[in-house]
C-alpha positions in Angstrom: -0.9 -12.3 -17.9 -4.0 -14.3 -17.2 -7.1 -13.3 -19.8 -9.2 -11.8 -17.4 -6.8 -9.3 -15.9 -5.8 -8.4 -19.4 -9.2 -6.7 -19.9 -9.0 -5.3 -15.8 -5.6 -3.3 -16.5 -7.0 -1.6 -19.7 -9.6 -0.1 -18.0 -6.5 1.8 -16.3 -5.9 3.4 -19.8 -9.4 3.8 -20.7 -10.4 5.6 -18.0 -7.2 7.8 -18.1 -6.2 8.1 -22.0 -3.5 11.3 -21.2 -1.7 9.2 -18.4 1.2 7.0 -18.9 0.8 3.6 -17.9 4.3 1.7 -17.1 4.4 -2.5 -16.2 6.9 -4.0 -14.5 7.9 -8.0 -14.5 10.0 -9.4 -12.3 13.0 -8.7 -14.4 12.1 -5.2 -14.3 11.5 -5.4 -11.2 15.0 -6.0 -10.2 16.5 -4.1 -12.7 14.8 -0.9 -11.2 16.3 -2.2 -7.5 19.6 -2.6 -8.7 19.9 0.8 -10.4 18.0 2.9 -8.8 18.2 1.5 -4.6 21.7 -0.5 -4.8 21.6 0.0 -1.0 18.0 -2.0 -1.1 19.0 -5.0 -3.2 20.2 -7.4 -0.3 17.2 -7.3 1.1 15.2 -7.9 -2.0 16.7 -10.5 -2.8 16.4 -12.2 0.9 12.4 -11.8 0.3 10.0 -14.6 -0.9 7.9 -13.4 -4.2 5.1 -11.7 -2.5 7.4 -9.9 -0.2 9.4 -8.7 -3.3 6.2 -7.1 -5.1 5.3 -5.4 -1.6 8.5 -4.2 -0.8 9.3 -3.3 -4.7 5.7 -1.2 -4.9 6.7 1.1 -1.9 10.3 1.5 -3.5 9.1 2.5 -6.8 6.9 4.7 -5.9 8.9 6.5 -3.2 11.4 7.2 -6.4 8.8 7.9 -9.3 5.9 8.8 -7.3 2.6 8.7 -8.9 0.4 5.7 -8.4 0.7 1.8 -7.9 -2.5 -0.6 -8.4 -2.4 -4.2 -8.6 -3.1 -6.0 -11.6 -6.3 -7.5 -10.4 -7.9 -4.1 -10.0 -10.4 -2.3 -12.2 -10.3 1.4 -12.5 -14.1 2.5 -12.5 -13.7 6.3 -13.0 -10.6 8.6 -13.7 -8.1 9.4 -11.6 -9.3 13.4 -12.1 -12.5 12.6 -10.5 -11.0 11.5 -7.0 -6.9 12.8 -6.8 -7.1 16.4 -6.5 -4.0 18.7 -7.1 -3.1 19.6 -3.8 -3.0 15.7 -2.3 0.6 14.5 -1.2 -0.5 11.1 -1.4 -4.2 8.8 -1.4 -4.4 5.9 0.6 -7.6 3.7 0.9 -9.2 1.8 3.7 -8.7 -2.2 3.1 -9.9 -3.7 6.3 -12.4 -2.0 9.2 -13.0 -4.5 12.1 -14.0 -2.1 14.3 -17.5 -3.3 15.4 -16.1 -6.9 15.7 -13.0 -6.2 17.8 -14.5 -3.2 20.1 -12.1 -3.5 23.0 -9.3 -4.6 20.7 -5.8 -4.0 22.8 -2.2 -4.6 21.5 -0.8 -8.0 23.2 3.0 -7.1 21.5 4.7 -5.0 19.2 7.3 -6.1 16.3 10.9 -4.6 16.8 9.8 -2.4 14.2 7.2 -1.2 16.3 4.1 -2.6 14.9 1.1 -3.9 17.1 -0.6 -7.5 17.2 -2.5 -9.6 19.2 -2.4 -13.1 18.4 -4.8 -14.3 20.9 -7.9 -13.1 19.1 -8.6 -14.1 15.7 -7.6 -11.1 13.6 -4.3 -10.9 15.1 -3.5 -7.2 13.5 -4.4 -3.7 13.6 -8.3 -3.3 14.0 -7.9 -0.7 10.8 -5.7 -1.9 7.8 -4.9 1.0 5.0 -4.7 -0.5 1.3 -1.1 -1.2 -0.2 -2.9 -3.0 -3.5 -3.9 0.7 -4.8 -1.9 3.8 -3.6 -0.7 7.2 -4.6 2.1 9.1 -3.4 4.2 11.9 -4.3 8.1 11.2 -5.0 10.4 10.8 -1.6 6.9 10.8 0.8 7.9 10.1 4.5 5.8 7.5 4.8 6.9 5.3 2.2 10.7 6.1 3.0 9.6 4.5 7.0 7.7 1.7 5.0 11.1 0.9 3.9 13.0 1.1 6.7 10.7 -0.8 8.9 10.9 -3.6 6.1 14.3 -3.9 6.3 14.2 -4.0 10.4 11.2 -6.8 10.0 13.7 -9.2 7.8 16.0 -9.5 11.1 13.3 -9.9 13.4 12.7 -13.4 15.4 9.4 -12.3 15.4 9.1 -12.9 11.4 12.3 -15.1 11.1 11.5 -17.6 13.9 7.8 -17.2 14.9 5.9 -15.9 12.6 7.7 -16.5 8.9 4.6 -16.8 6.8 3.0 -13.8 8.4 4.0 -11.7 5.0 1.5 -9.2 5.5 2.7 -7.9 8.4 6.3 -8.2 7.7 6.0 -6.5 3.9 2.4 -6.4 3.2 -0.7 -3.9 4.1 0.2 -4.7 7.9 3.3 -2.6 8.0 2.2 0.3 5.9 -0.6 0.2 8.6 1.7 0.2 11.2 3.3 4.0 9.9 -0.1 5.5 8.9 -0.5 4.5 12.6 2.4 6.4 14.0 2.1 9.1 11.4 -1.6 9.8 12.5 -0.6 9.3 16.0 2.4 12.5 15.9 -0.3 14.8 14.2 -2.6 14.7 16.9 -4.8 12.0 15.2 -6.5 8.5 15.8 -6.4 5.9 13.0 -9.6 4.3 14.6 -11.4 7.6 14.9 -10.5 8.5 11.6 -12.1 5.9 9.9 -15.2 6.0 11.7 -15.0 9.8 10.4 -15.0 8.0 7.0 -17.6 5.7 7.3 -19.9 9.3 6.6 -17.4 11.0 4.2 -15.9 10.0 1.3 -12.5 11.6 1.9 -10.3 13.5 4.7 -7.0 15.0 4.2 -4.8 15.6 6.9 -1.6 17.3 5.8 -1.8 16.7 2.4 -2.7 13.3 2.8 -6.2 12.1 1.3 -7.9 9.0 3.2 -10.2 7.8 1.1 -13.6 5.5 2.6 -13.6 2.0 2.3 -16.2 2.0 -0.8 -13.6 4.3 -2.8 -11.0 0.7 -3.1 -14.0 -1.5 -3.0 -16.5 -0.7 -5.3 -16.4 3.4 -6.4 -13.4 4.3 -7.9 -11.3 1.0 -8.1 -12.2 -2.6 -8.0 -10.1 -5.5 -6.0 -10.4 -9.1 -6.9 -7.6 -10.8 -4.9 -6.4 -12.5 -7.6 -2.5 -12.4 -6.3 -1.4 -10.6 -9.4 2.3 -10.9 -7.5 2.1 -14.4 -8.5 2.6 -14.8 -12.2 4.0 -11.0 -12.5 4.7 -7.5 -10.6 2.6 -4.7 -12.2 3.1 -1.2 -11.7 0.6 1.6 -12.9 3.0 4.5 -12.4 1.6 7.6 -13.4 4.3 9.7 -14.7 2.2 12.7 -15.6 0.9 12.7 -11.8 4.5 12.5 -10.4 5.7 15.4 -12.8 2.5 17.5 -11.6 3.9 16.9 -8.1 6.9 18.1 -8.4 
């Protein structure tokens, strides 16, 4: 692990002394597939590095539940201060294009039912939800139709033929977009809407889910730097004493 990030992941500890900390290298990383989703493993296997830490994150999470953050992330207060008892999960805004893409239309969808547009410049969803810093509880639906979409989005000509380098909408932030989509959508809700909702609150839950403004990822509670932590190592910061308190 580079220097810098060293210092970034002990903030994790420091700002959360009572929580357990687990990392995960590639070796772990398959290790964890092997034993603990069997079913999972051809696929892994079929994915390039990057897609492996994506589709790794969702799986280990969906088993342990707690919370995953990059290793290029700085933890700027504890998790206390901003996951409250009662959430199911925490998901953060990454990307709002909103203003820039007003009239922003679907040209397609991905067999796995995702949007694009490939005409405009931002090809994807005008809203993308985080998937360098989330927190669910074990066995959470939408991790579980992260998964399955993944495994739909390795066969498709879309991502095999057309598009093969578009990884983060075959593994990445794009397709956990995609659900939060469709999961919104069945309870009545608009993923648009709801972040112009969070552009004057900090938070809204919606059954037992807490969205999280675009600040909270950003700046507030946890700092991205894009480094590509993926690329030297896979780092997970699974809290075990959240996941207990879940279930």
């Amino acid at each position: 692990m580079q220097r810098p990030m060293r210092r970034w992941v002990r903030t994790w500890p420091q700002q959360n002394p009572d929580w357990q900390i687990d990392f995960f290298d590639d070796a772990d990383c398959l290790a964890f597939i092997t034993s603990v989703w069997p079913q999972h493993l051809a696929t892994y296997q079929r994915l390039t590095p990057v897609e492996k830490s994506d589709f790794w994150r969702y799986l280990v999470v969906l088993h342990h539940g707690g919370l995953y953050s990059d290793a290029d992330t700085i933890c700027r207060r504890p998790l206390s201060d901003w996951i409250e008892a009662g959430d199911q999960a925490v998901i953060g805004i990454d990307g709002d294009y909103l203003n820039r893409y007003r009239n922003w239309q679907p040209q397609g969808h991905v067999r796995s039912g995702g949007a694009y547009n490939m005409e405009l410049r931002w090809h994807d969803n005008i809203v993308a939800f985080c998937n360098w810093t989330f927190a669910f509880c074990p066995g959470h639906p939408i991790l579980d139709e992260v998964v399955r979409r993944i495994e739909i989005n390795l066969s498709d000509p879309f991502f095999t033929e057309q598009h093969p380098d578009w990884t983060i909408k075959k593994t990445g932030p794009g397709v956990l977009t995609d659900v939060i989509y469709d999961w919104l959508a069945a309870r009545g809700h608009d993923a648009p809407e709801l972040v112009r909702r969070l552009r004057r609150r900090r938070a809204i839950v919606i059954d037992g889910v807490r969205f999280v403004d675009r600040p909270a990822f950003h700046r507030r509670e946890v700092v991205h730097f894009g480094m590509g932590s993926w690329k030297p190592m896979s780092v997970v910061v699974a809290w075990r004493k959240l996941s207990r308190h879940w279930r």
